[in-house]
N, CA, C and O atoms as a CHARMM CRD file, in Angstrom:
* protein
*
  380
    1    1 UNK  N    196.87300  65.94500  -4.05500 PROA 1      0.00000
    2    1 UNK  CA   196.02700  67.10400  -4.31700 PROA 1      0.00000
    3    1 UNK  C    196.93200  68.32900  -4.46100 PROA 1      0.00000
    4    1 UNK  O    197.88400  68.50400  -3.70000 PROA 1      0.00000
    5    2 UNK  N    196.59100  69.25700  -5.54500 PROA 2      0.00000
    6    2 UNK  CA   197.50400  69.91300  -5.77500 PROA 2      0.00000
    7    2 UNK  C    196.35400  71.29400  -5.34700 PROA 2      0.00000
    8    2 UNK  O    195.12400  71.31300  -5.30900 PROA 2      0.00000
    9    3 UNK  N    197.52500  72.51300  -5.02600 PROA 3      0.00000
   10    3 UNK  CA   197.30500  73.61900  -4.13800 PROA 3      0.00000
   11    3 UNK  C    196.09900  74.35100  -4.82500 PROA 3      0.00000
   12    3 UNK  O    195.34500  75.00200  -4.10200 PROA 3      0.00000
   13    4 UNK  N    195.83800  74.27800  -6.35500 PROA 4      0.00000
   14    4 UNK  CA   194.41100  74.52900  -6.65400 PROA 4      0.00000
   15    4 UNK  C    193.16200  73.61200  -6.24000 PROA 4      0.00000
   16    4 UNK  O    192.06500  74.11800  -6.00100 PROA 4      0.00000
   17    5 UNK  N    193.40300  72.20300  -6.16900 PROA 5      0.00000
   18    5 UNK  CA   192.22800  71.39200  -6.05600 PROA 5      0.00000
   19    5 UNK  C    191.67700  72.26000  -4.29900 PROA 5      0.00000
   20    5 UNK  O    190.64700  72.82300  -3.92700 PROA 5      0.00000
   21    6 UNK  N    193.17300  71.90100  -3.57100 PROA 6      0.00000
   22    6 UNK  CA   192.71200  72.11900  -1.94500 PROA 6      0.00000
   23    6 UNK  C    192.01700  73.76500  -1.83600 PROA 6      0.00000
   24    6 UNK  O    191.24300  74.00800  -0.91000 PROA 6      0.00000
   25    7 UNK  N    192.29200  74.60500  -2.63500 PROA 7      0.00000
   26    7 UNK  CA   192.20300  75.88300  -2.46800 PROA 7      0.00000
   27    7 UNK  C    190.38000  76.05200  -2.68400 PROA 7      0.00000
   28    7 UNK  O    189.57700  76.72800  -2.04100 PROA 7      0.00000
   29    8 UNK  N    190.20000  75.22000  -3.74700 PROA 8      0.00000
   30    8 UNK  CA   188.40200  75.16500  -4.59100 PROA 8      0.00000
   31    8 UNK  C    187.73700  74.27500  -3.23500 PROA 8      0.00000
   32    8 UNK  O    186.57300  74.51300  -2.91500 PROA 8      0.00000
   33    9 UNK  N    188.62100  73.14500  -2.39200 PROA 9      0.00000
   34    9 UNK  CA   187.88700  72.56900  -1.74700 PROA 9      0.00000
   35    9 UNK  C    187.42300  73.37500  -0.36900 PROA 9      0.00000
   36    9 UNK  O    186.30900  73.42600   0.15300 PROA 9      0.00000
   37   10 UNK  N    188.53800  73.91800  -0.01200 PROA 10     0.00000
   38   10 UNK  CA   188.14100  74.88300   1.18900 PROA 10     0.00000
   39   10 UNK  C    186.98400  76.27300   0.65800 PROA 10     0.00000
   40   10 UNK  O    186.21100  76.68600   1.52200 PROA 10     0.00000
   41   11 UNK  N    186.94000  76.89100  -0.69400 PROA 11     0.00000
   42   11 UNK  CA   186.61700  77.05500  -0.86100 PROA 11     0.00000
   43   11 UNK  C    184.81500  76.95600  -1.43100 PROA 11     0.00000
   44   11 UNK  O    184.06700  77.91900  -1.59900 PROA 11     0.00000
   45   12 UNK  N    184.49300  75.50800  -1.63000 PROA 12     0.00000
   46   12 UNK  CA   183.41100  74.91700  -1.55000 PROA 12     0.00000
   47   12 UNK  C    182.70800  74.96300  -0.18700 PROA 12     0.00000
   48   12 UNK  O    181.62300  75.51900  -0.01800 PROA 12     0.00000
   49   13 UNK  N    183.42600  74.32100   0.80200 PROA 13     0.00000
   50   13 UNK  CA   183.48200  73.86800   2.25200 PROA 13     0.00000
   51   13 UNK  C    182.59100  75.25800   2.76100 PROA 13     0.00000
   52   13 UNK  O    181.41300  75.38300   3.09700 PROA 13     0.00000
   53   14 UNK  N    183.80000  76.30100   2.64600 PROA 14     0.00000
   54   14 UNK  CA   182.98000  77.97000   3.26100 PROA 14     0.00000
   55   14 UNK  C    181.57400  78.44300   2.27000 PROA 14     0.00000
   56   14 UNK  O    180.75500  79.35100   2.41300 PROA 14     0.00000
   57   15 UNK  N    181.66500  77.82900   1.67100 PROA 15     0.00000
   58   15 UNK  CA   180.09800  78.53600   0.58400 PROA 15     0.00000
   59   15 UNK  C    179.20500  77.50800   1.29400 PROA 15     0.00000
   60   15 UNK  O    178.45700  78.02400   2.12400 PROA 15     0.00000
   61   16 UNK  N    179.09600  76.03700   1.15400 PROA 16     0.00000
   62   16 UNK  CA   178.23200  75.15300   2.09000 PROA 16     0.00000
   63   16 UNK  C    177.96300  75.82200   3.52700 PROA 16     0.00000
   64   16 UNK  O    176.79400  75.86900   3.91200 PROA 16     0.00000
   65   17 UNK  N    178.97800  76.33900   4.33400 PROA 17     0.00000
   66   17 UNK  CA   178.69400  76.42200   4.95400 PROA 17     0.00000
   67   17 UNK  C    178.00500  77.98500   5.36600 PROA 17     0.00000
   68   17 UNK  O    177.28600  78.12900   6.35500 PROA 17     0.00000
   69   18 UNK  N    178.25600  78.76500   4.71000 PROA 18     0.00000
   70   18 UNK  CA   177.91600  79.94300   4.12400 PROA 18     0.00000
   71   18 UNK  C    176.06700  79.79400   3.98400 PROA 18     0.00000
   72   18 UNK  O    175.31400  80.44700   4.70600 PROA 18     0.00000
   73   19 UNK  N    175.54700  78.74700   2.84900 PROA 19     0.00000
   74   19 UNK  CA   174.45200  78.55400   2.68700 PROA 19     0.00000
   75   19 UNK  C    173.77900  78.76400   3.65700 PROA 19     0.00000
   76   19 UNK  O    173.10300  79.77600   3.84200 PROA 19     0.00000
   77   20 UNK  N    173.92900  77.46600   4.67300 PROA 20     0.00000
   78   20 UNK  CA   173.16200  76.60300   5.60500 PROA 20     0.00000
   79   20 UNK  C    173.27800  77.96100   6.66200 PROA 20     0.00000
   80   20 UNK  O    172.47100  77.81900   7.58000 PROA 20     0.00000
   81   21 UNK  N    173.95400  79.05500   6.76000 PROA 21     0.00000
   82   21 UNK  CA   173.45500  80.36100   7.53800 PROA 21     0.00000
   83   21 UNK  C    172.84300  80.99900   6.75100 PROA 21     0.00000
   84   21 UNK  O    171.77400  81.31400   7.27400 PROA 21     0.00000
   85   22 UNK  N    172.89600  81.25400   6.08100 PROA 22     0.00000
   86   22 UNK  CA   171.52400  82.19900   5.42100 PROA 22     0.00000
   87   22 UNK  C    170.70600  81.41000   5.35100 PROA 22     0.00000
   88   22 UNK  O    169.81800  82.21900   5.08100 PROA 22     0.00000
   89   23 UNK  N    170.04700  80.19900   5.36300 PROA 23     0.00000
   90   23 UNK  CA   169.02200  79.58700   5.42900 PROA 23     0.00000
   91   23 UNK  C    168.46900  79.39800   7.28900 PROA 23     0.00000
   92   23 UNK  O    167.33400  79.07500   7.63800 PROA 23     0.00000
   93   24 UNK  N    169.36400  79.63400   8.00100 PROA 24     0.00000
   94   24 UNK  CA   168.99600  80.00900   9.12300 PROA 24     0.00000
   95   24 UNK  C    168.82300  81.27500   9.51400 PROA 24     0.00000
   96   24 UNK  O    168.30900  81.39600  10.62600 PROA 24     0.00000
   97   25 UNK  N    169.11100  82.30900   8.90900 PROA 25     0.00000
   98   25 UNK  CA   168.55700  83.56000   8.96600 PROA 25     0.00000
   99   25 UNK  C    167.15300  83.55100   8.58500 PROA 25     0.00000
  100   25 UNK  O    166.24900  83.93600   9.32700 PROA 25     0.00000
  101   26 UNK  N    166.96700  83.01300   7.17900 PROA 26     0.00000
  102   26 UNK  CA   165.81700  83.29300   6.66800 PROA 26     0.00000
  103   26 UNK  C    164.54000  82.93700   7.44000 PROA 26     0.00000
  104   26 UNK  O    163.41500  83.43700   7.44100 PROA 26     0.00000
  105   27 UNK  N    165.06100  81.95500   8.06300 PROA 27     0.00000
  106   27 UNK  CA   164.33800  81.41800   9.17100 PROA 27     0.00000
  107   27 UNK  C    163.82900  81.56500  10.00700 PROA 27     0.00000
  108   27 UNK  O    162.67900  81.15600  10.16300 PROA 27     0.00000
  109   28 UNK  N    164.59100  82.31000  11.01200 PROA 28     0.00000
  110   28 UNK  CA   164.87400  83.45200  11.37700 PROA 28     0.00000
  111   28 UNK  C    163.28000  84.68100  11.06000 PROA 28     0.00000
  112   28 UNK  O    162.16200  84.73100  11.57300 PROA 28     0.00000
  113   29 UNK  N    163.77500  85.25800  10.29100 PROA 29     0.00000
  114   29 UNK  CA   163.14800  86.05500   9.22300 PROA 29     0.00000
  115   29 UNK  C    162.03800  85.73200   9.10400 PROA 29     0.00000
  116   29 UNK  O    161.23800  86.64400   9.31300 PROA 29     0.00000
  117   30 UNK  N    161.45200  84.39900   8.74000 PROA 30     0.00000
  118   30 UNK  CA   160.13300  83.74400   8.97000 PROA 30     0.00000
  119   30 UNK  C    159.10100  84.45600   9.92900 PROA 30     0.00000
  120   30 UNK  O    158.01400  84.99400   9.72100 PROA 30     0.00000
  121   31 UNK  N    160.00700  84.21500  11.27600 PROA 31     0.00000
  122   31 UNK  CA   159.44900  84.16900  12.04500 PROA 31     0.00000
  123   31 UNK  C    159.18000  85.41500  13.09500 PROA 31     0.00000
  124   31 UNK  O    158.68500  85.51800  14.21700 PROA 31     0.00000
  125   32 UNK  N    159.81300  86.36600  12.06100 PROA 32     0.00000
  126   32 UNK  CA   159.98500  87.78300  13.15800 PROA 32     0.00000
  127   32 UNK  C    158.99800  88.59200  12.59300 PROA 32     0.00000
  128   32 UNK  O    158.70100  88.54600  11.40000 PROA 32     0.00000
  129   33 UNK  N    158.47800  89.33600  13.41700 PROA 33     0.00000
  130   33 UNK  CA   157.32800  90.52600  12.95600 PROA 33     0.00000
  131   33 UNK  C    157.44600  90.88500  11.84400 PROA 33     0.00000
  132   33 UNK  O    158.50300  90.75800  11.22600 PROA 33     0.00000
  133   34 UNK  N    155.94200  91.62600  11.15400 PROA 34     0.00000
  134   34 UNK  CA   156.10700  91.71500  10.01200 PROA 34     0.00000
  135   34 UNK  C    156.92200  93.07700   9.43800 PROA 34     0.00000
  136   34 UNK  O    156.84200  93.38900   8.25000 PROA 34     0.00000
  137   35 UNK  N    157.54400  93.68600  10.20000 PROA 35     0.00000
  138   35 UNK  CA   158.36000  95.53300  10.22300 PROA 35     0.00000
  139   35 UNK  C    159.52500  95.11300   9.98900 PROA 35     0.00000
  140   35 UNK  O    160.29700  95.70200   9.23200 PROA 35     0.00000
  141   36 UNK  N    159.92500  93.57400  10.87700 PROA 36     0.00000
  142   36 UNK  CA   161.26000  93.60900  10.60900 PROA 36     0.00000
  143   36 UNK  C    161.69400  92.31600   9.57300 PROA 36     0.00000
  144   36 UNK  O    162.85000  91.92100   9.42300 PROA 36     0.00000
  145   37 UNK  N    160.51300  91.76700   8.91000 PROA 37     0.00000
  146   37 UNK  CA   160.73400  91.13300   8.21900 PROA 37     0.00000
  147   37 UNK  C    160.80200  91.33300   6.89500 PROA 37     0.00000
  148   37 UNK  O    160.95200  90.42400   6.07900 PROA 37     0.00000
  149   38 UNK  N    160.67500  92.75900   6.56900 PROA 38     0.00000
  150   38 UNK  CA   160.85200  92.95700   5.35700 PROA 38     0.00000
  151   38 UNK  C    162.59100  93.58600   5.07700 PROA 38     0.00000
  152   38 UNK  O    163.44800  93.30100   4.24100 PROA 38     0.00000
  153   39 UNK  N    162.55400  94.36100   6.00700 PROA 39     0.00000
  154   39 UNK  CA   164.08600  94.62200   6.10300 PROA 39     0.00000
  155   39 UNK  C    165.17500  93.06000   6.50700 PROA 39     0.00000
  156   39 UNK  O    166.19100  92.96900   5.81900 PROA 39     0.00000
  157   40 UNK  N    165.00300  92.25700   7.26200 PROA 40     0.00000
  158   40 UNK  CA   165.75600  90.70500   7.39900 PROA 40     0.00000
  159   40 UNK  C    165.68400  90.22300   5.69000 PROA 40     0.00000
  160   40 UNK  O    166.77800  90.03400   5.15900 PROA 40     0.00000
  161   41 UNK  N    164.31600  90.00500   4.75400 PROA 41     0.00000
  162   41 UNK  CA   164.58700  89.29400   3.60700 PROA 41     0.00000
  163   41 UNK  C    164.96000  90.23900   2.36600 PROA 41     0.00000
  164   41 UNK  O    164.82600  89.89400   1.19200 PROA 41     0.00000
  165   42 UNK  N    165.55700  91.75900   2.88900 PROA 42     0.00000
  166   42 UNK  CA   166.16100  92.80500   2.20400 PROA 42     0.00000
  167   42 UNK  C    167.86200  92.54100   2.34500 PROA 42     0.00000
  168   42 UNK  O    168.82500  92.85800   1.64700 PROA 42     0.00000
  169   43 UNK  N    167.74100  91.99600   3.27500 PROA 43     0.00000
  170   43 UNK  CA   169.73900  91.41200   3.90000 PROA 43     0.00000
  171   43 UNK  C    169.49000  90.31800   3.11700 PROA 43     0.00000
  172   43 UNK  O    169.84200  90.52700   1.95600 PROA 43     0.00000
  173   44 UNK  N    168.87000  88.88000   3.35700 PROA 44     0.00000
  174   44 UNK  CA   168.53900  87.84200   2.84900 PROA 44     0.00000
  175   44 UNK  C    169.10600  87.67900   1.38900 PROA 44     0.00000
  176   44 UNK  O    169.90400  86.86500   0.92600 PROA 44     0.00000
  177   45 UNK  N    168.15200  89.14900   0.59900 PROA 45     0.00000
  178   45 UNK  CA   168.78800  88.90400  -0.41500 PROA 45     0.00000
  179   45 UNK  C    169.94200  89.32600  -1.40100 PROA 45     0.00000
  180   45 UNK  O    170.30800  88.87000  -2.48400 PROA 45     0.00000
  181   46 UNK  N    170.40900  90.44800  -0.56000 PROA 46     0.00000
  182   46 UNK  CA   171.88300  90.27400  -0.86800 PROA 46     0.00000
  183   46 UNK  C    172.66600  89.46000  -0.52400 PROA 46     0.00000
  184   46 UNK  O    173.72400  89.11000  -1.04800 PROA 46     0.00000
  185   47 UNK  N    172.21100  89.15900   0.29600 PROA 47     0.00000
  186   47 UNK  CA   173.54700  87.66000   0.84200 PROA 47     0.00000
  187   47 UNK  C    173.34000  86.56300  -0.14400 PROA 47     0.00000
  188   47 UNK  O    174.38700  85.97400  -0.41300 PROA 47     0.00000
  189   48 UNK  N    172.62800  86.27200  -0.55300 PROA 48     0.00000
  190   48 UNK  CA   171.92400  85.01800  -2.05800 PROA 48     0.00000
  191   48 UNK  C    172.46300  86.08900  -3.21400 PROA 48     0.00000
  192   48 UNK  O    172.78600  85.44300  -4.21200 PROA 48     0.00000
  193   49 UNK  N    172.64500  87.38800  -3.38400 PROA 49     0.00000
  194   49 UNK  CA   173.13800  87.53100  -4.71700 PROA 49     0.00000
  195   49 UNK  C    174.36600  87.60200  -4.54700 PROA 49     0.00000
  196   49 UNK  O    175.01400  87.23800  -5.52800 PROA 49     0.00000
  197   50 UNK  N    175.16100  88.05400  -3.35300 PROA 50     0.00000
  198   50 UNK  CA   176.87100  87.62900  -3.21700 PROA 50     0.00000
  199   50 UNK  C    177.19400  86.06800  -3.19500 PROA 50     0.00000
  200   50 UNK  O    178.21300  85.54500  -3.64700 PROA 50     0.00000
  201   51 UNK  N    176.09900  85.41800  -2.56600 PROA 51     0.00000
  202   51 UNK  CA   176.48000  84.04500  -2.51200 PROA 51     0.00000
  203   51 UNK  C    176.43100  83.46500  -4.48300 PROA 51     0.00000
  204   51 UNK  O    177.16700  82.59300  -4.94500 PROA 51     0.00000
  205   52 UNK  N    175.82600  83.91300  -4.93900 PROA 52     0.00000
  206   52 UNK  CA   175.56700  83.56300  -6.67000 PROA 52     0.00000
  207   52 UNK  C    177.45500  83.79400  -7.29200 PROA 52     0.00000
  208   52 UNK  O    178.24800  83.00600  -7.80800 PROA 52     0.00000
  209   53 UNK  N    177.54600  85.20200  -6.91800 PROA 53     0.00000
  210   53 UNK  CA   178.50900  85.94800  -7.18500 PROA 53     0.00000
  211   53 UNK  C    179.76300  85.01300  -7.05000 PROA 53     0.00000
  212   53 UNK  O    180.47100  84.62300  -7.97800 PROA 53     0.00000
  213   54 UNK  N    179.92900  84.67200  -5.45600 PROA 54     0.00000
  214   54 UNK  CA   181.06200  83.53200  -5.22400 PROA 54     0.00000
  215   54 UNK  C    181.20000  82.28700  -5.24400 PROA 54     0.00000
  216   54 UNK  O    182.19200  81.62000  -4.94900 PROA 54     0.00000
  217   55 UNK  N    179.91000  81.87500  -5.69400 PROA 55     0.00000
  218   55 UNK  CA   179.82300  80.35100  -6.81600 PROA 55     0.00000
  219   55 UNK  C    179.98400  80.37900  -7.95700 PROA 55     0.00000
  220   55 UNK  O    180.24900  79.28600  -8.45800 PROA 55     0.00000
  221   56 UNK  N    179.91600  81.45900  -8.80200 PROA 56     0.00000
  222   56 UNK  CA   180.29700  81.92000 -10.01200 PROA 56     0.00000
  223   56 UNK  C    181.69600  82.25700 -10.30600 PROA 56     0.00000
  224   56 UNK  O    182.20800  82.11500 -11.41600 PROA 56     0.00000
  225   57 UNK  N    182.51100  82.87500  -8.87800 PROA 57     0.00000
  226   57 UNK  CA   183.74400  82.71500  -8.82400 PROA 57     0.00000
  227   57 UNK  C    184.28300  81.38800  -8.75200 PROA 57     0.00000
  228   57 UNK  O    185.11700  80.99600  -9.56700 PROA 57     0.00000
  229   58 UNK  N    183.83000  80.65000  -7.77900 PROA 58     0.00000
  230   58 UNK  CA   184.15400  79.09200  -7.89200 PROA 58     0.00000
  231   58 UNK  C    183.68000  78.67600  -9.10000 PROA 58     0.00000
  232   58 UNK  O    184.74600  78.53900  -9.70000 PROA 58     0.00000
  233   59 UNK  N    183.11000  78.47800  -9.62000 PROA 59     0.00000
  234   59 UNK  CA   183.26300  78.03000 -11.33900 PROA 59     0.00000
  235   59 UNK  C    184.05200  78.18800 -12.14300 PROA 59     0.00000
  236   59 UNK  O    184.43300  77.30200 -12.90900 PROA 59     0.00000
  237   60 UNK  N    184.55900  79.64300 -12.12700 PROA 60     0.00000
  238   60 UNK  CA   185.48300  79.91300 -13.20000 PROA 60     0.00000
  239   60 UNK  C    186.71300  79.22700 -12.40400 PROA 60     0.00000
  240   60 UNK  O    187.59400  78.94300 -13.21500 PROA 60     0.00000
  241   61 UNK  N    187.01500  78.91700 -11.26200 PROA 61     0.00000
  242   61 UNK  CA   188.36400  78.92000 -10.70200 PROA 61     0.00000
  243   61 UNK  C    188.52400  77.60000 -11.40900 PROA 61     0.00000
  244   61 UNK  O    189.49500  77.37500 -12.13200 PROA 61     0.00000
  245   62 UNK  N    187.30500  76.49700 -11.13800 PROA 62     0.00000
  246   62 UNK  CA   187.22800  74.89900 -11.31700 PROA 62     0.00000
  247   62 UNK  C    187.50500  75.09800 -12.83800 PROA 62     0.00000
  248   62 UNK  O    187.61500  73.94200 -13.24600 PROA 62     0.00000
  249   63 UNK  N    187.62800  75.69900 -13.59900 PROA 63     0.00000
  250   63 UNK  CA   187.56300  76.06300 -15.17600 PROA 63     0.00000
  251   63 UNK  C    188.59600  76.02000 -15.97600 PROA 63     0.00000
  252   63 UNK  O    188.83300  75.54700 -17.08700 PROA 63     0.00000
  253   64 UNK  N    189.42700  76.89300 -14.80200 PROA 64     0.00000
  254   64 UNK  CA   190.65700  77.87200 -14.64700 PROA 64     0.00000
  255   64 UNK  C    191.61700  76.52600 -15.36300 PROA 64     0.00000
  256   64 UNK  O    191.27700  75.34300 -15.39500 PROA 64     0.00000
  257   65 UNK  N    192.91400  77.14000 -15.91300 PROA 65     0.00000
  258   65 UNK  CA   194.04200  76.20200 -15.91400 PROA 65     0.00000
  259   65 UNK  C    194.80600  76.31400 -14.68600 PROA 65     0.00000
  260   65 UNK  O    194.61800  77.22500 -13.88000 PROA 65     0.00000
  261   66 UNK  N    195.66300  75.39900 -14.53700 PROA 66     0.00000
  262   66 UNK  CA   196.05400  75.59800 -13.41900 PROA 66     0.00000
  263   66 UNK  C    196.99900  76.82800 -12.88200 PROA 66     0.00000
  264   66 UNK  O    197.33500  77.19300 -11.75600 PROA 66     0.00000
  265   67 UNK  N    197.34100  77.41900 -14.55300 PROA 67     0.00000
  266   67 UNK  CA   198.34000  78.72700 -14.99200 PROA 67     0.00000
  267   67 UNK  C    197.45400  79.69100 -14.39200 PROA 67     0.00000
  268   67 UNK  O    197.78000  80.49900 -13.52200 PROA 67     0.00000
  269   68 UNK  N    196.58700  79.59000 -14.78400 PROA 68     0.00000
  270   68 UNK  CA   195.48700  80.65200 -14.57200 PROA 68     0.00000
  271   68 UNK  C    195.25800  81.12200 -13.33900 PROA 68     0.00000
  272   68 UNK  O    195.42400  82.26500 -12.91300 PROA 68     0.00000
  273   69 UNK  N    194.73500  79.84800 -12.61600 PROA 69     0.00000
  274   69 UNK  CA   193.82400  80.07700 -11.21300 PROA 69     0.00000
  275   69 UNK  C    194.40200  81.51100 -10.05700 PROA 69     0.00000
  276   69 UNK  O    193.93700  82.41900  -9.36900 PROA 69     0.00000
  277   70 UNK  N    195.73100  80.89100 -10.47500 PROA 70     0.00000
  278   70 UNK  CA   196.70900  82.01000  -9.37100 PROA 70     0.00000
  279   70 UNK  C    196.44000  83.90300 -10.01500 PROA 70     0.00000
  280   70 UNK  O    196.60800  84.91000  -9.32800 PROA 70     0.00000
  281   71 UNK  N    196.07200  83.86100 -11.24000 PROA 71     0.00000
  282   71 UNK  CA   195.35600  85.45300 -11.11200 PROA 71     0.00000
  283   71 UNK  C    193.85800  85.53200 -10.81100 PROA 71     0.00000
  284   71 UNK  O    193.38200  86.48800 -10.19900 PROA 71     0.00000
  285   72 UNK  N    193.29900  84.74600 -11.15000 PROA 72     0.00000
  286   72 UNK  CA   191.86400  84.21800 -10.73400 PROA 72     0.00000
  287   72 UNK  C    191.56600  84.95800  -8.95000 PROA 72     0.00000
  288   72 UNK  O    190.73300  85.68000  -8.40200 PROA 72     0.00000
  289   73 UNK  N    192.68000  84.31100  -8.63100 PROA 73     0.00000
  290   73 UNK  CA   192.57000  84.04800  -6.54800 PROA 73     0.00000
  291   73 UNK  C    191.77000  85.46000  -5.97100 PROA 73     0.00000
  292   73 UNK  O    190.77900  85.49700  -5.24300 PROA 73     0.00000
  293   74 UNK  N    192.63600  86.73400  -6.61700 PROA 74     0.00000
  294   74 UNK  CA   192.74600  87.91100  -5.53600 PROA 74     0.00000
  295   74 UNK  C    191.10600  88.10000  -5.85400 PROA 74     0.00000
  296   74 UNK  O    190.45700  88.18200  -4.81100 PROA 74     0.00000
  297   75 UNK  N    190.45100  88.17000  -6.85700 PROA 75     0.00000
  298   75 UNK  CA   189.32200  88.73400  -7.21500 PROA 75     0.00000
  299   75 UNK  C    188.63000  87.69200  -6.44900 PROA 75     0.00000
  300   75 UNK  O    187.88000  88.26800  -5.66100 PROA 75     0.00000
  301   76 UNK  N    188.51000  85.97700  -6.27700 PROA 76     0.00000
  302   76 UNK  CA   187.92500  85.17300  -5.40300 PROA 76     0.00000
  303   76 UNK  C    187.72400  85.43300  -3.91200 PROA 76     0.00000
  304   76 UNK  O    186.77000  85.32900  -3.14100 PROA 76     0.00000
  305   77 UNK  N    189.07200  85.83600  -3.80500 PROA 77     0.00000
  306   77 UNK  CA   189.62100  86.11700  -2.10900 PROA 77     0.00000
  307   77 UNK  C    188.42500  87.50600  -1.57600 PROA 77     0.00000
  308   77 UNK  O    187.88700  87.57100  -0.47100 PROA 77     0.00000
  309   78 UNK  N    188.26500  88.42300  -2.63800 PROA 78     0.00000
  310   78 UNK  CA   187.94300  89.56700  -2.35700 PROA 78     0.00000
  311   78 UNK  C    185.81200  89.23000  -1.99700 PROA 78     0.00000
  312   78 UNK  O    185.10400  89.77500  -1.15100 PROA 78     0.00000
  313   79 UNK  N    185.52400  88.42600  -2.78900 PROA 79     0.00000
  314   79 UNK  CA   184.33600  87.89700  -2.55400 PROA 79     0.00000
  315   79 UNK  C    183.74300  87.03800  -2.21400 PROA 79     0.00000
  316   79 UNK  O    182.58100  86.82600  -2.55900 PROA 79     0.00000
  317   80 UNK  N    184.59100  86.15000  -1.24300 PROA 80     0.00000
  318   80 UNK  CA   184.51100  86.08800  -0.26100 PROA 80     0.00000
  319   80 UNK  C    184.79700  86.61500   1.22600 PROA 80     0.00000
  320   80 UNK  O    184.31100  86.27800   2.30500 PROA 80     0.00000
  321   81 UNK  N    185.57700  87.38100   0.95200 PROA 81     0.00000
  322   81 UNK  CA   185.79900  88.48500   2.20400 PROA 81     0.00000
  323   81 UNK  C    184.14300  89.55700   2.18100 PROA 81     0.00000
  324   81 UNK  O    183.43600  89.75400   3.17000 PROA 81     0.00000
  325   82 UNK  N    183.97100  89.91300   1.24100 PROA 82     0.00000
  326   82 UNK  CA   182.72200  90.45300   1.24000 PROA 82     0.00000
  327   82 UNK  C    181.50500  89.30800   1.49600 PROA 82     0.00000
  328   82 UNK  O    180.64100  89.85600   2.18100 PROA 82     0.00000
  329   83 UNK  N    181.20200  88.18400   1.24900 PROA 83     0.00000
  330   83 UNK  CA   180.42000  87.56200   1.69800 PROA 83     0.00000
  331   83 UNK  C    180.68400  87.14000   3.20800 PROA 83     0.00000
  332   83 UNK  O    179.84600  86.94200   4.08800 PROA 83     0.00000
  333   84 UNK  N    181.86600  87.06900   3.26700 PROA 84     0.00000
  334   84 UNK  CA   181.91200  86.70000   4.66400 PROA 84     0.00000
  335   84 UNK  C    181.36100  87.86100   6.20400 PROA 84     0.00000
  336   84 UNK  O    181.01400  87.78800   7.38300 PROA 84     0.00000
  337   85 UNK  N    181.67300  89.06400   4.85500 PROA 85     0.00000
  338   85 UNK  CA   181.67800  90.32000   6.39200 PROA 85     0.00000
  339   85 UNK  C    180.28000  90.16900   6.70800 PROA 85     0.00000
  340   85 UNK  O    179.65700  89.91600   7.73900 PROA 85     0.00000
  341   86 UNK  N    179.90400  90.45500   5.23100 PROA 86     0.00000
  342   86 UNK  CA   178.10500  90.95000   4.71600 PROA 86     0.00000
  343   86 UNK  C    177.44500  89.90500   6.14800 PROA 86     0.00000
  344   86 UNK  O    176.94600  90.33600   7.18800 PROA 86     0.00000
  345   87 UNK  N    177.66500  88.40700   5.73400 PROA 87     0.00000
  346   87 UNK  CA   176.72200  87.33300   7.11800 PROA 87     0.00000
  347   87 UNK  C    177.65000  87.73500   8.11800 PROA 87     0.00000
  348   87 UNK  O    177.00500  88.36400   8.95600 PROA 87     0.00000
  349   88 UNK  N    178.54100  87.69300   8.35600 PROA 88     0.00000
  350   88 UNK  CA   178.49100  88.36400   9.74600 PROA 88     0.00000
  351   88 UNK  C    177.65000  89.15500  10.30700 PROA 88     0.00000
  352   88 UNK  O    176.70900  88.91400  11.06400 PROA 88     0.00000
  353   89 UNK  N    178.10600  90.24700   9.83100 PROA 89     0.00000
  354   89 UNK  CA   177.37000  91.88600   9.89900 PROA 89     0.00000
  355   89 UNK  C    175.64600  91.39000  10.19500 PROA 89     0.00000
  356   89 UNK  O    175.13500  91.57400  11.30000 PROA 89     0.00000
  357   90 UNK  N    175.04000  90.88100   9.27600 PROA 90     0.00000
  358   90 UNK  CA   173.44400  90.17600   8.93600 PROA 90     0.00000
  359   90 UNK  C    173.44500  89.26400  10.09500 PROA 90     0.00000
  360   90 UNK  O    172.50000  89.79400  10.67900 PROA 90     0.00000
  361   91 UNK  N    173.77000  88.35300  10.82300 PROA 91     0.00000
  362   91 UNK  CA   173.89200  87.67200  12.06600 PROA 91     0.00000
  363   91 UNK  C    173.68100  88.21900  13.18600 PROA 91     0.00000
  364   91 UNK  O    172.92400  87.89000  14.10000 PROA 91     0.00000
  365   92 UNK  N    174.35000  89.02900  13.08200 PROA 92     0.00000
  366   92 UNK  CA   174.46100  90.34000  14.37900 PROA 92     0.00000
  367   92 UNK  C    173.50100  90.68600  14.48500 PROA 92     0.00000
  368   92 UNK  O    172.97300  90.40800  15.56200 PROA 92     0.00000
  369   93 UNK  N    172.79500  91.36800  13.63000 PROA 93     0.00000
  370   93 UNK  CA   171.44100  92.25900  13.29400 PROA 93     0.00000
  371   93 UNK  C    170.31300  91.38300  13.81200 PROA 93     0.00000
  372   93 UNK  O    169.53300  91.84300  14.64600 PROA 93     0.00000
  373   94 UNK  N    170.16600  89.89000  13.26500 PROA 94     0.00000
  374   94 UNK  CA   169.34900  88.87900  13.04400 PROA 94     0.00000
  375   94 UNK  C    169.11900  88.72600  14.85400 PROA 94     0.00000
  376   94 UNK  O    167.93300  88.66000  15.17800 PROA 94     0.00000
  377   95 UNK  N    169.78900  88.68800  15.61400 PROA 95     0.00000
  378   95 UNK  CA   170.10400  88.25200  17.02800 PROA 95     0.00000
  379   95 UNK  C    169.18400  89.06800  18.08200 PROA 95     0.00000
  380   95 UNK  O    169.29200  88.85500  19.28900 PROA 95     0.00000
């Protein structure tokens, strides 16, 4: 496996797992009063349009030549650092 395949796989790995928390937020969200449930599926759905955002980055990477991928990275790296803060940050709140 070469350092792009492993890079898309860890990268898959954190979006799966990425999902399966915002689907426990939403959940979440379900189930909380109706004042604060409009603001929870207002987080909800930015976290589903960053999550679009960094599957769309993973596409182009899987796309990418292998010349390529390495300018590809910083703009990947960067959105997932923003998806990552964003559910954090939204977790906290959710609690």
């Amino acid at each position: 496996m070469n350092r792009k395949e492993a890079y898309q796989k860890k990268l898959q790995a954190q979006l799966d797992e990425w999902s399966a928390e915002i689907d426990k937020l939403k959940a979440k969200a379900d189930n909380a009063e109706a004042d604060a449930q409009i603001e929870y599926y207002k987080q909800i759905e930015a976290l589903r349009t960053m999550q679009k955002t960094a599957d769309s980055k993973l596409t182009e990477l899987k796309v990418a030549s292998d010349d390529a991928w390495d300018d590809l990275k910083a703009g990947i790296d960067s959105a997932w650092n923003s998806l990552g803060n964003s559910l954090k940050s939204a977790t906290s709140r959710f609690k």
